[in-house]
C-alpha positions in Angstrom: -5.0 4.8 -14.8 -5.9 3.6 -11.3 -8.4 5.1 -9.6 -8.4 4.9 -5.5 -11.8 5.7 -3.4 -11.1 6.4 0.2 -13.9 5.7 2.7 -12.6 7.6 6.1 -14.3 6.4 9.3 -15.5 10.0 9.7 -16.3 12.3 7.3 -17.0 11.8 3.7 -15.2 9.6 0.7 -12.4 11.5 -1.3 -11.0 9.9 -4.7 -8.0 10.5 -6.1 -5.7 8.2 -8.8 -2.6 7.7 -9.6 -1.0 7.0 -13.5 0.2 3.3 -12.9 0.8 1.0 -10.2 4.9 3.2 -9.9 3.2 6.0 -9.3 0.5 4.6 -7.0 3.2 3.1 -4.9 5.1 6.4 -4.5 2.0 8.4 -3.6 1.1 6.1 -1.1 4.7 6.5 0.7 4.2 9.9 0.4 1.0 10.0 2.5 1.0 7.1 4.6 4.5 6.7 5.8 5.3 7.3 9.4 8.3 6.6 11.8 8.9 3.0 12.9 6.4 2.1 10.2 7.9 0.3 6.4 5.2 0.0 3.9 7.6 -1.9 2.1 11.0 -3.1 1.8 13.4 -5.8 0.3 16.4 -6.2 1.6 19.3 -9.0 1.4 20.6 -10.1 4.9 23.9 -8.3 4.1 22.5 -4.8 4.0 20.1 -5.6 7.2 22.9 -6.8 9.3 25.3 -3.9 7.7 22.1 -1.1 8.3 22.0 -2.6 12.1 26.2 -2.5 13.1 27.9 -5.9 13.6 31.0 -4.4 15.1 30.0 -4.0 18.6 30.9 -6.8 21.5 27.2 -7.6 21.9 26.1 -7.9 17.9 25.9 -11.6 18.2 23.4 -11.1 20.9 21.2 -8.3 19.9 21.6 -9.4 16.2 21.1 -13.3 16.7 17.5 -12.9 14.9 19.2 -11.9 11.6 22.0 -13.8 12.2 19.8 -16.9 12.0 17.9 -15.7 9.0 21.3 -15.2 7.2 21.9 -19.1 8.4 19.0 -20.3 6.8 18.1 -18.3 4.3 21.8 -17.0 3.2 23.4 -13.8 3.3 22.1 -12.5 0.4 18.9 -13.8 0.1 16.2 -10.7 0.1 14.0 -10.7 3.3 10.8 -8.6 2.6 9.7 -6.4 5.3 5.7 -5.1 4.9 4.4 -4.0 8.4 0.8 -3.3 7.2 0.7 -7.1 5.8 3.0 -8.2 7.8 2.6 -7.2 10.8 5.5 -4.2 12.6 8.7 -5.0 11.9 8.3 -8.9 10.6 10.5 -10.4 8.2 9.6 -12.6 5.8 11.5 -14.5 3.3 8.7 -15.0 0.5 8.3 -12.0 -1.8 5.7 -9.5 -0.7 4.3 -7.3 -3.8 5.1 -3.2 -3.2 1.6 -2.7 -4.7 -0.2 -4.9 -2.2 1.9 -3.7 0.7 0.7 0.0 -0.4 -3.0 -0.8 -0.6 -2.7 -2.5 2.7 -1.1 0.0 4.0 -3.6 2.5 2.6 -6.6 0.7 4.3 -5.0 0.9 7.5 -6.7 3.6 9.0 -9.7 4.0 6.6 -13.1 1.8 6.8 -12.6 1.1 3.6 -11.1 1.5 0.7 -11.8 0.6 -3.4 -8.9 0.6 -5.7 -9.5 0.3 -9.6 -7.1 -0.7 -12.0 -8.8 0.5 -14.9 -10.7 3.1 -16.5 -13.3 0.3 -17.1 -13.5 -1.3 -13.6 -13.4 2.3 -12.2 -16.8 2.8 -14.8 -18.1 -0.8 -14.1 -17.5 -0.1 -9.7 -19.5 3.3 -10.3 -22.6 1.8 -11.8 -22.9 -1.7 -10.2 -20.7 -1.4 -6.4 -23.5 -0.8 -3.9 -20.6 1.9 -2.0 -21.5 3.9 -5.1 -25.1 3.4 -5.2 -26.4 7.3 -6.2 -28.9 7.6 -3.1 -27.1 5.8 -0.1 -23.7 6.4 -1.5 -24.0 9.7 -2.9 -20.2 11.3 -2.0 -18.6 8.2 -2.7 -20.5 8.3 -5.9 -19.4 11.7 -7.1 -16.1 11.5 -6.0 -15.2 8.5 -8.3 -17.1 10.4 -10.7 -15.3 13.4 -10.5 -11.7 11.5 -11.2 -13.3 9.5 -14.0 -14.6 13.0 -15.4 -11.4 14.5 -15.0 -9.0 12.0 -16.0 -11.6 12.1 -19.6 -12.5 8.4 -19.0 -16.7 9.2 -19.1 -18.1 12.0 -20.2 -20.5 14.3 -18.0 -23.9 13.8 -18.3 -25.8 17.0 -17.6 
């Protein structure tokens, strides 16, 4: 289970999780994706070029970018595009993980955010991760205690 803390710059913290890092990925599209905007994808320089038209008389001009990466890097080499790591529309030739693209991606607009791999890190985070300390991180604190009691990872303690 992955459990994901989500510290908005107003307002107050809301957890939620997600089964496995699949799932997380696909929730995160889900919420955070917006026009002109790729979380992540990896495409060869084939299906870039073949997405973009190469049959107009000026595709060697407005293309020459991806023509050159196809040059280097060959036509079907994947190109990894990740605008929150990234930066908008950047292509990058070494691989860029979907998981780490989504938690970048899902920090974007928050002040922070805390994602936990495990049941146990989720547990450990709660009692020792001064953004869940009881008194000055009270809401943080229950809402990461909340999913854990939920998801039937702690028990609650009346």
């Amino acid at each position: 289970m992955i459990y994901v803390v989500e510290f908005p710059h107003q307002g107050r913290p809301h957890a939620w999780f997600a089964f496995n890092r699949d799932d997380f990925v696909r929730k995160v599209h889900a919420v955070r994706a917006r026009e002109g905007w790729v979380i992540h994808e990896a495409l060869s320089v084939r299906e870039r070029v073949a997405a973009c038209g190469t049959d107009t008389p000026d595709a060697a001009r407005t293309q020459a970018d991806l023509l050159e990466l196809a040059r280097v890097h060959g036509w079907d080499a994947l190109l990894y595009r990740a605008d929150p790591v990234l930066g908008q529309g950047v292509l990058h030739a070494e691989p860029v993980d979907a998981f780490d693209a989504c938690v970048a991606a899902l920090a974007h607009d928050l002040k922070t955010c805390r994602v936990h791999l495990t049941d146990d890190q989720a547990i450990a985070a709660l009692q020792r991760d001064p953004l869940y300390d009881p008194d000055e991180g009270f809401y943080a604190h229950m809402a990461l205690r909340q999913q854990l009691i939920a998801m039937d990872a702690m028990e609650e303690d009346i």
